[in-house]
C-alpha positions in Angstrom: 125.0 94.3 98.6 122.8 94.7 95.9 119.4 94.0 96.5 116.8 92.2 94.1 113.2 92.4 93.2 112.3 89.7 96.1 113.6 92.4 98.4 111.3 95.2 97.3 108.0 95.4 97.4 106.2 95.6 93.8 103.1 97.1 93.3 100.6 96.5 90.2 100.4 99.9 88.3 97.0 101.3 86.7 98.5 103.4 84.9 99.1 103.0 81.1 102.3 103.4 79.8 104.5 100.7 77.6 107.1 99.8 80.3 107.6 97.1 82.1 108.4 98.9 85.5 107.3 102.7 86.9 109.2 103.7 90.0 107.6 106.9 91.4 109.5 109.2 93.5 107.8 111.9 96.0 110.3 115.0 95.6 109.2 118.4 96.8 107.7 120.6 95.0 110.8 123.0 95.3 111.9 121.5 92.6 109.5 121.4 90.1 111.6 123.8 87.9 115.0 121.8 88.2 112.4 118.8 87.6 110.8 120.5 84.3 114.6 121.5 82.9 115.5 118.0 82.7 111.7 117.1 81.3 110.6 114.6 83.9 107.4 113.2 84.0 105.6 114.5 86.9 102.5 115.3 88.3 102.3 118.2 91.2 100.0 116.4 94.3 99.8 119.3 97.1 103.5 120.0 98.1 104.7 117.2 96.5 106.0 115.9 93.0 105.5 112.8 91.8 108.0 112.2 89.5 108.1 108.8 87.2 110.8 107.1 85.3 110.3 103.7 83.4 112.6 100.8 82.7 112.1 97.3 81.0 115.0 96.3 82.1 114.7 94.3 85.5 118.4 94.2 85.5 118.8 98.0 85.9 115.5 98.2 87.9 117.5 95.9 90.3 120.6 98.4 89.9 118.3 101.1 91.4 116.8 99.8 94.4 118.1 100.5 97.7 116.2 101.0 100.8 116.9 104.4 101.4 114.7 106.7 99.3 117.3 108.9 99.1 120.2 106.5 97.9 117.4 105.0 95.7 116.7 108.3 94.1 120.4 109.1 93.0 120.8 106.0 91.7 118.3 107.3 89.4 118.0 110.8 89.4 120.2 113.7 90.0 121.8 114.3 93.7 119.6 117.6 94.3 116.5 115.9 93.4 117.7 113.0 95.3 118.1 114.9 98.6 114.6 115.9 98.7 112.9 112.4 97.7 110.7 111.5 100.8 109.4 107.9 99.5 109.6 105.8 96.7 107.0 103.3 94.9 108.3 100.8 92.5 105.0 99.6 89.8 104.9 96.5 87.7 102.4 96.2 84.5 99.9 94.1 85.2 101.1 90.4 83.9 98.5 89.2 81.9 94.6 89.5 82.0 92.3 90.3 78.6 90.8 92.8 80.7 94.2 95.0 81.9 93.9 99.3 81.7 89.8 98.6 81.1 88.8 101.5 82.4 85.5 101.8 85.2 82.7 102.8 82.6 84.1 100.2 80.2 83.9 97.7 82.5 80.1 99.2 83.5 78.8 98.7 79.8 80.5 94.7 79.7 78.9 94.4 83.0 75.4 95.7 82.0 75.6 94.4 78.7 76.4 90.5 79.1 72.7 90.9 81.4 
């Protein structure tokens, strides 16, 4: 059965990017070559990858979700990466806000300025 958004817990990202939906996987670092060949966006944190991949579609992101990591990951990634993905984290732009992806010393000079 396929699950849906409502059964998946969302997270806000802070992270700028022009997709409606991140979805991080934690893949071992083993595999950071395999995960460069295919040019993944990732980011090495200790042992781990974290490797992103972005959808607007809630449709497809809806296609991916499962909640095994590893089912969730070959739904979106390759079977070998897939085998090693320890957790999954599924990000949602902010909705709306004047102030979204301000970042801290922005806010600091707004803050001290309107003083």
């Amino acid at each position: 059965m396929a699950m849906s958004l409502c059964d998946y817990k969302i997270h806000t990202d802070q992270v700028k990017h022009p997709y409606k939906y991140r979805v991080v996987f934690t893949i071992d670092c083993d595999y950071e070559e395999l995960v460069q060949a295919i040019d993944l966006d990732y980011v090495r944190r200790g042992s781990d990858l974290k490797v992103s991949c972005y959808t607007n579609s809630t449709p497809e992101l809806e296609s991916w979700l499962d909640p095994d990591f590893t089912t969730f990951a070959e739904n979106v990634l390759n079977p070998d990466l897939a085998e090693s993905c320890s957790y999954v984290m599924v990000y949602r732009k902010p909705r709306r806000g004047p102030n979204r992806y301000i970042s801290i010393k922005e806010r600091q000079t707004i803050t001290s300025g309107a003083n």
